[in-house]
N, C-alpha and C positions, 0 to 999 in steps of 0.2 A: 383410460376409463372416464375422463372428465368428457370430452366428447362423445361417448357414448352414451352418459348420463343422463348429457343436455340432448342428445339428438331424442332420446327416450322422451323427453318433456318437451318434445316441441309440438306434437296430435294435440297434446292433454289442455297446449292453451288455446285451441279453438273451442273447448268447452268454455269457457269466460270470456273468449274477445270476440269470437264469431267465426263463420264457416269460409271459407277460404273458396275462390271461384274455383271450377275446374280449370288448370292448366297444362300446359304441355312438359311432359316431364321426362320425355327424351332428351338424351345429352348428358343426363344428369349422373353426379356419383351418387347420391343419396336421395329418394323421393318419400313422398308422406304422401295417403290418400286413404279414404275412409267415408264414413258417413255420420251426419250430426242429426238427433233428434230430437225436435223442440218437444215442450210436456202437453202441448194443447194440441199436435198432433200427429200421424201416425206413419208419415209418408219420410223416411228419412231425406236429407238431402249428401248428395256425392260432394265431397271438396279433395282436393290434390294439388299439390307443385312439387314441386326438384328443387335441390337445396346443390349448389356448385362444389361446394367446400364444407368440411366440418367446423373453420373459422368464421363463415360468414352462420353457418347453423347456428353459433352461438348467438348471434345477433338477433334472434328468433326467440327466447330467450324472456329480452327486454318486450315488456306488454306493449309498450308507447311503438315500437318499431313492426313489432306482430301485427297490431291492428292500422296499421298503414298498410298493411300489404292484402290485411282481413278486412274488410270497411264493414261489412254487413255484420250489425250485433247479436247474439247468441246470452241466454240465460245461463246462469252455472248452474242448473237443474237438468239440462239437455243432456238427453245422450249419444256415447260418442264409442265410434268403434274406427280404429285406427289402426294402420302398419306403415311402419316406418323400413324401408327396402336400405338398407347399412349397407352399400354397396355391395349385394345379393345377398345379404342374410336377412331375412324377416324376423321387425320385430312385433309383438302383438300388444295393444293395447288398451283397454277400453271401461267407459263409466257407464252404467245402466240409465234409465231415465230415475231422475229424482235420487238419486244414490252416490254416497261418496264413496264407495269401496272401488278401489282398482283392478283390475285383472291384468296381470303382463305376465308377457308369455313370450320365448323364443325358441320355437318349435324341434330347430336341427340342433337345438343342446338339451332339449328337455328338459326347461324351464318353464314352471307355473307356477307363479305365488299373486296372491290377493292380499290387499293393504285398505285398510277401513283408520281412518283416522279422527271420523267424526268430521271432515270437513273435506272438500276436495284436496285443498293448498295441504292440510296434514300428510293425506294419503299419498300426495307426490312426494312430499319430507320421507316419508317410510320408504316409497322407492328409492331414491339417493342414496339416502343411508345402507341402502342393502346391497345399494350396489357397489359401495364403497366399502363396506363390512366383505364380502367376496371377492373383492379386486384380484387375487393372486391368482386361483385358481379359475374364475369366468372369464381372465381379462385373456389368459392360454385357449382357455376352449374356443371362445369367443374368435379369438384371430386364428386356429386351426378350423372353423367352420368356413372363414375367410376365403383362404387358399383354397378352401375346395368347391366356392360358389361364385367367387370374383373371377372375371378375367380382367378387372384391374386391380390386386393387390399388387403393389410395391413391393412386395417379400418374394413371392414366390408363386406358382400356378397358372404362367403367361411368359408369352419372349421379350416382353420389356423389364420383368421382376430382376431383380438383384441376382435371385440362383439362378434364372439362366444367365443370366450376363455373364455371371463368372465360369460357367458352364461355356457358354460359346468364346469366350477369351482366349480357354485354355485350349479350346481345341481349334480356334483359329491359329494360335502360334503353333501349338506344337504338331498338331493333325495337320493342314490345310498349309500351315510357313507363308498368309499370308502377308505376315512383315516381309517377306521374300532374303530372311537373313538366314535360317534355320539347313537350306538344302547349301549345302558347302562343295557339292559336286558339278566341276564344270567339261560340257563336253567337249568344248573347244579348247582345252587346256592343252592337250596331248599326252600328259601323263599327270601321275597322281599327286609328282611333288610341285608341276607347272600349277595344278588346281589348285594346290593350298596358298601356294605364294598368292595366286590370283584370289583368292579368299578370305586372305589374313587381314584381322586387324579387327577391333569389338564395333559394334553396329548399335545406332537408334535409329527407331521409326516411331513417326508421329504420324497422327492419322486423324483423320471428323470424318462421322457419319450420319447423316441428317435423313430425319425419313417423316412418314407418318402411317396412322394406323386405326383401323377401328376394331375395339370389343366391346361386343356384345351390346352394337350401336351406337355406344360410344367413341366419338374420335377424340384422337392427340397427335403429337408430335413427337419427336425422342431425339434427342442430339447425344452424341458421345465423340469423345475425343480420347482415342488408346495412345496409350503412350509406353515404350518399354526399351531396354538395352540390352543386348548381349554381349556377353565378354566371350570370344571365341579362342581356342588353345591355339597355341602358335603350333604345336607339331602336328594338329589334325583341328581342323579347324569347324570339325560334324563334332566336335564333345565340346557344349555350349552351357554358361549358366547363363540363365533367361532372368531376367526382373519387368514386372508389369505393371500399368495403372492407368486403367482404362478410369475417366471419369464420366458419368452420364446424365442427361438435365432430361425430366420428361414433363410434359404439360398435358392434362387431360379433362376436357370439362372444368375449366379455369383453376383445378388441382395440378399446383406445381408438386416435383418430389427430387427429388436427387439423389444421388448413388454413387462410392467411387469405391473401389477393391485393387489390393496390393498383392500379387502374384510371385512367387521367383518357383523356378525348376530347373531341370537338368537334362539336356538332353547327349545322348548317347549313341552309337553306331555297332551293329549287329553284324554287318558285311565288314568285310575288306575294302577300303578304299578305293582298289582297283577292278570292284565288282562291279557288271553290266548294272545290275539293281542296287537298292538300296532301301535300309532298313532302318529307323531308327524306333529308338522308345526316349519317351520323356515323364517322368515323374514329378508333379507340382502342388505346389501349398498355394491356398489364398486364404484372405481373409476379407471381408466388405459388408461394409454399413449404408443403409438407406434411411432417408427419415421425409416425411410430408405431415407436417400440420395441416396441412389444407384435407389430404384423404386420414389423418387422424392412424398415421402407422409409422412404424421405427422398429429396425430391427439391424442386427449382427451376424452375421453367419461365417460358416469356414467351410472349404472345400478342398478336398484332397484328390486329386486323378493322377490317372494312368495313360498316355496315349500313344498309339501304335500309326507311323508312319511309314508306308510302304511307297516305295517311289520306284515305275518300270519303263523307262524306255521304248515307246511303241514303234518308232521312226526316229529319223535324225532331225526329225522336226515336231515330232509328238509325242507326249509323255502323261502316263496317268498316276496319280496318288490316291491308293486305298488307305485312309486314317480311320481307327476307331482308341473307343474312347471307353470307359470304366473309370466313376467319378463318386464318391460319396460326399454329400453336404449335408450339414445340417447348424440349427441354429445356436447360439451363443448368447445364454442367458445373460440379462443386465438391469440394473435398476437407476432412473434419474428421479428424483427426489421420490412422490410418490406410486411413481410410473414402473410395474413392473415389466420388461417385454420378454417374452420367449416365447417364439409360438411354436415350440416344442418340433419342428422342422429335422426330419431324420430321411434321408432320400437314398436311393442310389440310381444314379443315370447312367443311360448308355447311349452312348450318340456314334455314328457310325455313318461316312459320308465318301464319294469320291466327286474325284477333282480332276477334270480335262485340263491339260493346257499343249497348246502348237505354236508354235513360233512363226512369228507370220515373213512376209517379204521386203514390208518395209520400213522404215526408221522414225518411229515417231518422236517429234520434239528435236531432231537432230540427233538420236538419242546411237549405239551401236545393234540395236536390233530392238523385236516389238515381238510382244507375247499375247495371247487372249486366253483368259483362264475361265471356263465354265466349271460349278460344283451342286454338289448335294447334297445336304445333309439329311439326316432323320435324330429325333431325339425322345427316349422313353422313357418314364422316369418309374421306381418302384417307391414302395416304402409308404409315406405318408400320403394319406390320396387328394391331393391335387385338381385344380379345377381344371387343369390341361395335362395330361400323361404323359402325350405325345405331340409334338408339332412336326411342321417340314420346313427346311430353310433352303435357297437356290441362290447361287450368286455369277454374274457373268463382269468381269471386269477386262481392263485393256491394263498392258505396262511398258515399261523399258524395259533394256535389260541392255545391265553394261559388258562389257569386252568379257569375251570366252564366254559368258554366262554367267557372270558373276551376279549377284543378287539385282534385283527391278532399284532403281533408281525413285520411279513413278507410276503410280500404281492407281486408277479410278474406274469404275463401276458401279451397275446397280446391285440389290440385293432384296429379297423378298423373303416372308414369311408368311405360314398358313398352318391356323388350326382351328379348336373348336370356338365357332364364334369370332374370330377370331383371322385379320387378313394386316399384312405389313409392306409398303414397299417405301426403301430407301437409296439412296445416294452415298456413295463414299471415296475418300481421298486417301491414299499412303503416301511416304516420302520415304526414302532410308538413305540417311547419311552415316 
């Protein structure tokens, strides 16, 4: 709320310091632009910039720093009509010519109130207050208008937000196994008890994935580094508990944020061991936190799924995985001193993808064979409405793969993402020791 407060007061001091050139305000998470008119006459004048961060917003703030960036000076009689774009929520607000009374307004919550203080500096004092007096219930609406107008919230409504992350976590281990720990069936083993011995023993994989991405003309960057164990049964070594913790760093329009979420599940086997195919389901808990002072959000969430991996032998060198996926998320109220967050976040996704892989002819790295895995995913989201419902994700990577077929060793490719407004291509590395 405190950034939001300030980002509200920052139009209001071009009425007293002066009108702001037009600037280019692409790039930006936050823009202000509007028109200021003098009392002597009738022609308003346009002023605008982009603000990088809600930290540096506050800097805006300070008159002395304002009118360094405003040189040209302005009466506090001028009137002023102003929107400040909160990383796509409009906000409205403006002083008539010769009048202190305020008008603010935020359209997609159905917010209108006017404030007359007898002075301007009063009538701004009324707004704060009021926005502080409503914190519990605007500060909710406010970041659920968020999700459904940003394609950069940090929370949710994009494939770099937290619910999907945790979303694509789940269904990269347990849908897709591309830790390459999770398929326990090898077909070079010759029987079922050669494959487990050839299979035994619990597994980590560490992995980075470095990309970048533009929404809604906005570009960043997104690093993530997954990380997780599995402890595999010695008598069958397809009934696995998974633990996860994928950490992710993203930067966008000089808004850093961060994110990391704590995974475990279970996964399970549907077939017989000594079945041509293979079945599994896995059932998993998360839990994950994001926060950015710079785009002014913080949140908690949990997520609970279901995923169904179907694995069918096409050739003795080619194999396809049908994974779908049935996941509810939603958010996890919490409060830091007078910071309440919950953006009331109630979802349920369905993500559903298959996955090409053939074994190719020769040995990379020195390695006992070499696989290339092409996939696709789709993901839908219900329940809360979201500034992205649906996206698409595609990923074509190279690996090892040790003796009989035992899980990849080494594992790198590209990966991409596309949705509304919205395009992603990155790079990534696995390891499993």
């Amino acid at each position: 709320m405190r950034h939001i407060k300030y980002l509200c007061a920052i139009p209001l001091m071009a009425t007293f310091y002066g009108q702001a050139d037009a600037q280019d305000m692409s790039g930006k998470l936050f823009q202000v632009y509007g028109t200021v008119t003098q009392p002597s006459s009738t022609n308003p004048t346009n002023f605008s910039f982009g603000i990088s961060n809600a930290s540096d917003a506050v800097l805006l703030i300070n008159s002395d720093y304002f009118h360094s960036i405003v040189p040209s000076s302005s009466q506090s009689t001028s009137g002023i009509n102003a929107t400040v774009n909160f990383r796509g929520v409009p906000i409205a607000l403006a002083f008539p010519v010769n009048s202190s009374a305020l008008s603010f307004a935020i359209p997609s919550l159905g917010v209108q109130q006017q404030f007359n203080g007898g002075s301007r500096g009063a009538s701004l004092t009324m707004l704060k207050d009021y926005l502080l007096k409503n914190s519990g219930d605007f500060t909710r609406r406010f970041e659920q208008a968020l999700i459904k107008s940003s394609p950069n919230d940090p929370t949710a409504g994009n494939p770099n937000s937290l619910q999907s992350s945790m979303i694509a976590q789940d269904f990269s281990n347990a849908g897709f196994d591309t830790t390459g720990v999770g398929d326990a069936i090898s077909a070079g083993a010759g029987s079922a008890a050669a494959s487990a011995a050839a299979n035994a023993g619990n597994k980590v994989f560490v992995g980075l994935q470095a990309g970048t991405f533009t929404a809604q003309g906005v570009t960043g960057k997104t690093i993530t580094a997954p990380l997780s164990y599995t402890i595999r049964f010695d008598r069958d070594p397809r009934y696995q508990l998974q633990f996860g913790l994928p950490v992710t760093y993203i930067e966008q329009a000089g808004a850093k944020t961060a994110a990391a979420a704590f995974s475990v599940g279970f996964q399970f086997p549907l077939l017989a061991y000594e079945s041509r195919n293979q079945w599994y389901l896995a059932p998993r808990a998360s839990v994950g936190a994001t926060g950015s002072a710079d785009a002014a959000a913080a949140s908690i969430l949990s997520n609970f799924s279901l995923t169904s991996r179907y694995v069918m032998p096409l050739t003795s060198k080619d194999q396809l995985t049908i994974a779908n996926m049935v996941a509810y998320n939603m958010s996890i109220p919490f409060k830091i001193q007078s910071f309440n967050g919950d953006y009331g976040i109630k979802n349920v996704a369905f993500k559903n993808g298959l996955l090409y892989r053939r074994n190719l002819d020769f040995r990379l790295f020195g390695s006992s064979g070499t696989a290339i895995q092409a996939s696709y995913a789709f993901t839908y989201f219900t329940g809360t409405d979201l500034y992205m419902n649906s996206y698409h994700e595609m990923a074509l990577t190279v690996g090892t793969i040790k003796h009989n077929g035992a899980p990849s060793l080494l594992r790198f490719g590209v990966n991409g993402a596309l949705g509304r407004q919205y395009q992603k291509i990155a790079a990534s590395l696995g390891y499993v020791f």
